[in-house]
N, C-alpha and C positions, 0 to 999 in steps of 0.2 A: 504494500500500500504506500502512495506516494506522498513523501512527507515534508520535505524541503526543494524547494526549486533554487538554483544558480543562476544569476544571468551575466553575462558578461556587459560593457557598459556603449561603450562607440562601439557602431556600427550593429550594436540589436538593441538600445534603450534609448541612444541619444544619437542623431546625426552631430557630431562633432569636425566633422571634417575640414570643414572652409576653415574654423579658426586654428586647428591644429597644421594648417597647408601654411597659412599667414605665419604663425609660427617659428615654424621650421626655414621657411624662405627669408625670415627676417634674420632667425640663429646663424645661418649659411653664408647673409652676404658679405663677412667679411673674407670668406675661401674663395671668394668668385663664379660661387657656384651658382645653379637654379637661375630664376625661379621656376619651380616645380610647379606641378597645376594639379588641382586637386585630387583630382585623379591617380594620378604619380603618386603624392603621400599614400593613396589609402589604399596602395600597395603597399607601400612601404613600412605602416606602422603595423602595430602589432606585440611586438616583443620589448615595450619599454621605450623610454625615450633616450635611453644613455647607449643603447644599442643601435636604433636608429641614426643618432649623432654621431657616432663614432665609426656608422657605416659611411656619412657622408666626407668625413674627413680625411682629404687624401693624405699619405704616410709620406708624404714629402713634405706637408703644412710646417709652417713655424707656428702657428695658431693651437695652441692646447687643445685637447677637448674639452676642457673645464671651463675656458671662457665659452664657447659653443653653447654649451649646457646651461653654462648660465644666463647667455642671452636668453634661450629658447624661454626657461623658466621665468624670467624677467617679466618678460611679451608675452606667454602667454595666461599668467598670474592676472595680469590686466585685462586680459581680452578672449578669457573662459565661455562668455556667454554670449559676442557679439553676434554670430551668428548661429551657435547649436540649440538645436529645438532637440522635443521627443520625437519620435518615429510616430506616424498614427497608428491609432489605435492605442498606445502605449497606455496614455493615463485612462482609459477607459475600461479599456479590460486587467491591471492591475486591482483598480477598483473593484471591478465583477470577481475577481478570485480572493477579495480581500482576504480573510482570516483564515483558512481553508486551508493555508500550505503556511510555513515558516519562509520568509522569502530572504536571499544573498545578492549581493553585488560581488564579483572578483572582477578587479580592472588589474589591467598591464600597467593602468596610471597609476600617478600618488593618489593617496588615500583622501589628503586634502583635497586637491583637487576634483577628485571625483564626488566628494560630497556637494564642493561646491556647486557643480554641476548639476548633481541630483536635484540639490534645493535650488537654485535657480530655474528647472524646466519645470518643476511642482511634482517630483516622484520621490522623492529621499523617504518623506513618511509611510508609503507604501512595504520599506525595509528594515528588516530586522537584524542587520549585518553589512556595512561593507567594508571589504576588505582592498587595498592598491597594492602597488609591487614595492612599498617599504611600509606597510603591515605584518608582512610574514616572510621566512628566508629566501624562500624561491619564488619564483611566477611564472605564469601557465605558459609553456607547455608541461612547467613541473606538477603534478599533482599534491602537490602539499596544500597551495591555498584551500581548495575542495574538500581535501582531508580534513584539514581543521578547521571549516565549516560542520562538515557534516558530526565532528567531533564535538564539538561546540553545542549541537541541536539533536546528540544524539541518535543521528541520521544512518542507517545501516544501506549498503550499494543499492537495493533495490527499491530503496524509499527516496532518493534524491534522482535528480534530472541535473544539466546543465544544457543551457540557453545560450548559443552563443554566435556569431558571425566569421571566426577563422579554424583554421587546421589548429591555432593554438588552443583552444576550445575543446575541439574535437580529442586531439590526443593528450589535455590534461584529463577529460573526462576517458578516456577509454584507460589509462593508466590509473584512476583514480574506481574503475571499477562503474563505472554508473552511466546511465542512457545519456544522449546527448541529441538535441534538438537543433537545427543548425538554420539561418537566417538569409536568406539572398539577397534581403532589398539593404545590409550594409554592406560594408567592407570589401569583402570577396567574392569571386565570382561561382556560380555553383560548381562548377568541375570541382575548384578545391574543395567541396563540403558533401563531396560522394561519400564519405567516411561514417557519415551520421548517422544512428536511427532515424531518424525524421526530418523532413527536410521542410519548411513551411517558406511563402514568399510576404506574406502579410503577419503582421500581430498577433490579429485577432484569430488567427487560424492555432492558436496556443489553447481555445476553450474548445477544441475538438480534440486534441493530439493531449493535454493533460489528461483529461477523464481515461482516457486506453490504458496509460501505463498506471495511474492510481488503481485504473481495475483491473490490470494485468498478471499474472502470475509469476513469483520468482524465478 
């Protein structure tokens, strides 16, 4: 019986894309780099942003990656909310499943941040946990966030889902033992989210595809 849901946060709760692209291109220009188009970034993110940075930094740079970093965080510290909204459907059918399941956040983002975010689109209150990538030692595609979630809310593999938009989703949930639901209209394209049990294009297709596995058998 299905007892905690996971969601992951850009690209399946929040479009965040434009200001994390603005970002990124403003962190870059002192390497000469970009600018990148939105598109571009939301390939590119996913695993963190010190990962992302450190991808874009050629190994010739006199440029740190720590001033990089710091830009990014500077800029985008200010500029969280100028253009990410929720996805539709988001806050509609949170509402409809309100108390029903134990609900998480696991972002690749900081933790601050991603509250930030939360409360700015109007979803934070819908959750009972969230967790970023300097919350806990590792992040997704490590299964430890998910673990200790499900630790947390006393969540056994066949009582939690994970919710999410990339392979990193995909295979912290397959590693972490539990279904995983995977999202088209963020981040990825669906080739990469062949991996998933469930594959949905819309939100709101979450109140047909939860009731199966809540009533599914171990």
């Amino acid at each position: 019986m299905l007892k905690l849901l996971i969601f992951d946060l850009d690209g399946t709760l929040a479009d965040t894309s434009l200001d994390i692209a603005d970002a990124v291109n403003y962190a870059i220009e002192p390497l000469g780099k970009g600018p990148y188009s939105v598109e571009e970034i939301k390939a590119m993110v996913g695993s963190g942003i010190t990962n992302l940075m450190r991808s874009l930094i050629p190994s010739e740079s006199s440029i740190s990656e720590e001033h990089i970093i710091k830009r990014f965080l500077e800029y985008y510290s200010e500029h969280l909310l100028d253009n990410t909204k929720a996805y539709p459907h988001v806050k509609e059918i949170l509402l409809k499943i309100g108390g029903c399941y134990k609900k998480a956040v696991i972002s690749n983002k900081r933790e601050g941040f991603s509250r930030e975010i939360m409360e700015g689109i109007g979803i934070l209150q819908f959750f009972d946990i969230v967790l970023g990538s300097d919350s806990v030692r590792e992040q997704k595609p490590s299964p430890v966030p998910l673990l200790e979630v499900m630790k947390r809310f006393g969540a056994a593999k066949d009582e939690a889902v994970m919710i999410g938009d990339s392979s990193y989703d995909i295979e912290a949930a397959r590693a972490a033992g539990i279904k995983v639901i995977a999202v088209t209209y963020g981040f990825r394209s669906r080739e990469t989210l062949k991996d998933a049990d469930y594959i949905i294009d819309n939100f709101d297709e979450l109140v047909k595809i939860i009731p199966q596995i809540h009533e599914s058998k171990p």
